[in-house]
C-alpha positions in Angstrom: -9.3 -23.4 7.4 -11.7 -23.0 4.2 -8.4 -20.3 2.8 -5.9 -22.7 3.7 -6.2 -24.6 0.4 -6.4 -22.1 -1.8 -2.9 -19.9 -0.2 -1.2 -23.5 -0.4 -1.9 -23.8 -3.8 -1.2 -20.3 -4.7 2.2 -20.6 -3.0 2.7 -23.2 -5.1 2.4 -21.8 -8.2 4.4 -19.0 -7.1 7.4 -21.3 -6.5 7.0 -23.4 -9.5 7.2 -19.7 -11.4 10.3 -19.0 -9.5 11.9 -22.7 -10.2 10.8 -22.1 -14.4 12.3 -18.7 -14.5 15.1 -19.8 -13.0 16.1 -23.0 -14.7 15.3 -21.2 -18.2 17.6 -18.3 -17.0 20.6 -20.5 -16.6 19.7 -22.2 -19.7 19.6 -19.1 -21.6 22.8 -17.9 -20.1 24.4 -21.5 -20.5 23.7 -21.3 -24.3 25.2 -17.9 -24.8 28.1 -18.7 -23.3 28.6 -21.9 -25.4 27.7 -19.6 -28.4 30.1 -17.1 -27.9 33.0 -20.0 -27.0 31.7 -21.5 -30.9 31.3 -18.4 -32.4 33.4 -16.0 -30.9 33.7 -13.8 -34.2 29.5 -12.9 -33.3 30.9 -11.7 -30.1 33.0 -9.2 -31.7 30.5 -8.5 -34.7 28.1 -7.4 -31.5 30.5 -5.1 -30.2 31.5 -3.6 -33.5 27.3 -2.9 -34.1 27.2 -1.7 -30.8 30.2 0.8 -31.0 29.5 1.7 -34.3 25.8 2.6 -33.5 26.6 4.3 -29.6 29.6 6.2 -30.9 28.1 7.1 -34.5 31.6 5.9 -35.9 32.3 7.2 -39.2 33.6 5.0 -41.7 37.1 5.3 -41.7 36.8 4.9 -38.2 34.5 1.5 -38.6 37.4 -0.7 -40.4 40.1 0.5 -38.2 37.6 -0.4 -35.4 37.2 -3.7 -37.2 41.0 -4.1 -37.6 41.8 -3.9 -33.8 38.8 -6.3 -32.8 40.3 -8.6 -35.3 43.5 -8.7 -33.6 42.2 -8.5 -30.1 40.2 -12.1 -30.8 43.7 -13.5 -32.7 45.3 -12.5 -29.3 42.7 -13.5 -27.1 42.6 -17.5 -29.1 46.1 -17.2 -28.9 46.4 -16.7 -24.8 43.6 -19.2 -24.2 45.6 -21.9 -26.2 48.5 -21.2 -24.6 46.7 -20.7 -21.0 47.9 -17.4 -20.2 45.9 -15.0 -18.1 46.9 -11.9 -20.1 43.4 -11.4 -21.4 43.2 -8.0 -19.6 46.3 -6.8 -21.1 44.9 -7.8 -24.5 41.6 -6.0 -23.7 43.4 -2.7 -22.6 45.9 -2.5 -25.5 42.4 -2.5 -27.8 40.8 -0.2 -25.5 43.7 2.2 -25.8 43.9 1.5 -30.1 39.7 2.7 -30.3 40.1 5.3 -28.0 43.1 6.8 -30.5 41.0 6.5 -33.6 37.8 8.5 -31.9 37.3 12.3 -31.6 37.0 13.8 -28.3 33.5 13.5 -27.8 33.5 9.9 -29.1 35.8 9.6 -26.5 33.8 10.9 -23.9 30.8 8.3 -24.9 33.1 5.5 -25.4 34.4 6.2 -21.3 31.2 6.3 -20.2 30.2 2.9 -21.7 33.6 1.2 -20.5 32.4 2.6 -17.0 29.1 1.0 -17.5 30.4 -2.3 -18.0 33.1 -1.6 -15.3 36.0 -1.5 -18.2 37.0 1.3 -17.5 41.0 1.7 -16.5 41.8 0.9 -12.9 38.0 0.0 -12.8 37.6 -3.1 -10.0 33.9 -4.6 -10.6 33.0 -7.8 -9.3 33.6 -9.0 -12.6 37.2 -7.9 -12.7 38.0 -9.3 -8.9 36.7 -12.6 -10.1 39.1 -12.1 -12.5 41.7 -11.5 -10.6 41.0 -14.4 -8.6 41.6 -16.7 -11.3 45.0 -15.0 -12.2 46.3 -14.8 -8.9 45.3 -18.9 -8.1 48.0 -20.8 -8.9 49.3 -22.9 -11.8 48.7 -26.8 -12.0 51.5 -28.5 -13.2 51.0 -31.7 -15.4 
């Protein structure tokens, strides 16, 4: 009985930890979401620093690389004003354009972190079957 106390409070503590870590996760996430919707030219600034750095880009490759995220954000603002689900297309067609501009074994690297983040083509993740669940539901009409 004297131990009762003590593995109460301890318990306690444990799920207060769990409750912080989880409401600060969602906040975190919540605010980089909001960020990237703001600011979505960071988003593609990230992914250019990324690629640039992963793939050791040279520096003709670097502004083509610029010029077809450029385009690929136009497109993407462009489908979500017009609500269109043809964000996937949009992201394949730029796939396609950086794969062109890199060597072979840029190539090679740049396949491998498109598998990673289950972008590969044909690639079904969980994030793309979400994806196509919101494509596939249909259409409200006004």
């Amino acid at each position: 009985m004297k131990y009762l106390k003590p593995i109460i409070l301890i318990l306690l503590v444990f799920a207060a930890g769990i409750c912080v870590g989880i409401v600060t996760t969602r906040y975190t996430i919540r605010r980089s979401i909001q960020q990237a919707v703001r600011r979505p030219e960071l988003v593609r600034l990230r992914i250019e620093r990324d690629l640039t750095r992963e793939l050791d880009l040279t520096p003709d490759q670097q502004g083509k690389l610029e010029d077809i995220l450029v385009t690929m954000q136009r497109e993407i603002a462009t489908a979500r004003q017009e609500r269109q689900f043809r964000f996937r297309a949009i992201i394949a067609d730029a796939q396609r354009r950086i794969s062109d501009i890199l060597t072979p074994e840029q190539r090679v690297k740049f396949e491998k972190i498109q598998a990673e983040y289950g972008l590969a083509p044909g690639a079904q993740g969980p994030g793309l079957q979400r994806f196509q669940r919101l494509r596939n539901r249909p259409q409200e009409t006004p």
